[in-house]
C-alpha positions, 0 to 999 in steps of 0.5 A: 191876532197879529202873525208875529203874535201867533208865531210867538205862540206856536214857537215850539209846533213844527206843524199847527193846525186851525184847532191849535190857533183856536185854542189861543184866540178862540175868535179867530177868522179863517180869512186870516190864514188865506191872508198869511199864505198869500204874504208867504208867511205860512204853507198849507201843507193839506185840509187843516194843517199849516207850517210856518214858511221858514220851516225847513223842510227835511225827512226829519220833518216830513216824519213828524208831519206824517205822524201830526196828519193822520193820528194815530200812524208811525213810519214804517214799510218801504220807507223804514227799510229804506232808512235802516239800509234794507232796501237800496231804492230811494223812497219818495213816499213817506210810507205809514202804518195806522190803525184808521183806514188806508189813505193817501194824502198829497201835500205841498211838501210831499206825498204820504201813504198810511196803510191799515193794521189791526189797532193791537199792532204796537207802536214805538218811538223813534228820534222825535217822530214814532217809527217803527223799529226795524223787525216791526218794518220788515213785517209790516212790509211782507204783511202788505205785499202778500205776492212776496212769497218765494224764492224769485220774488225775495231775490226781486226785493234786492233784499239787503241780506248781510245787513238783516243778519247783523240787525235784526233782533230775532227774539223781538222779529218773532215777537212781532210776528206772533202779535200780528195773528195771521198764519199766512203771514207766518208761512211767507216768513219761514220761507224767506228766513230759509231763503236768508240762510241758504244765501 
């Protein structure tokens, strides 16, 4: 198989995997790709998986290359509450939740940290890579960080307070929570809403 031939077919893979070039030439040879990158016509981006080189590379595509590598995951935690205006920080770790293990993953665009939760923890879409919504993010997030539990360490969050208020749907917020079956979760909950409505 020629490159421009491949190209041709994978049009429309913003990310493609050797699986997906077999599927179009089932014999095709490794050697091929180690070739390609050394011409610059592709990036391995980890074990497996490969963008073409004029892909550009924004946080739009480093979603959906966060969802593609470690299947089943979609964005959430620091980086979801970054992006929703919760958190001042920049985030320079796309952060994920996935039903599989927790791993993290280096790559030649960027680093990538998917976190374990229970398999009936829901995902949901967002723009054309999954992403949680904002209540799912928030919870995610104090479901991880267990020693985030009072008063000092919800002002150390330098929490966005107006900004949870306006956005967050508290019907769908308590929906979540109640999913996720852990009662000390709940318990870290009822104090930082106390904490939101006293400031």
């Amino acid at each position: 198989m020629h490159y421009l031939d491949l190209k041709i077919q994978l049009k429309d893979f913003l990310i493609f995997s050797i699986k997906d070039i077999e599927k179009i030439d089932m014999s095709f040879h490794n050697q091929r790709l180690s070739e390609w990158q050394k011409k610059g016509y592709v990036k391995k981006i980890c074990k497996g998986f490969y963008i073409f080189s004029d892909t550009k590379i924004n946080e739009q595509t480093l979603f959906a290359i966060a969802n593609h590598i470690y299947e089943p995951s979609y964005i959430s935690l620091e980086m979801a509450l970054s992006i929703y205006g919760l958190i001042p920080e920049a985030v320079y770790v796309i952060t994920s939740v996935t039903s599989k293990k927790t791993r993290v993953l280096n790559s030649t665009v960027g680093n990538f940290m998917y976190k374990h939760v229970k398999p009936q923890i829901k995902e949901y879409n967002g723009y054309s890579y999954k992403i949680a919504d904002v209540e799912k993010a928030f919870l995610d997030y104090l479901y991880f960080n267990s020693k985030i539990k009072d008063e000092e360490s919800f002002e150390s969050m330098r929490f966005n307070v107006e900004a949870f208020k306006e956005i967050i749907n508290m019907q769908k917020f308590n929906n979540y929570l109640e999913a996720f079956e852990n009662n000390a979760l709940k318990k870290r909950v009822k104090k930082f809403l106390t904490y939101i409505n006293n400031a």
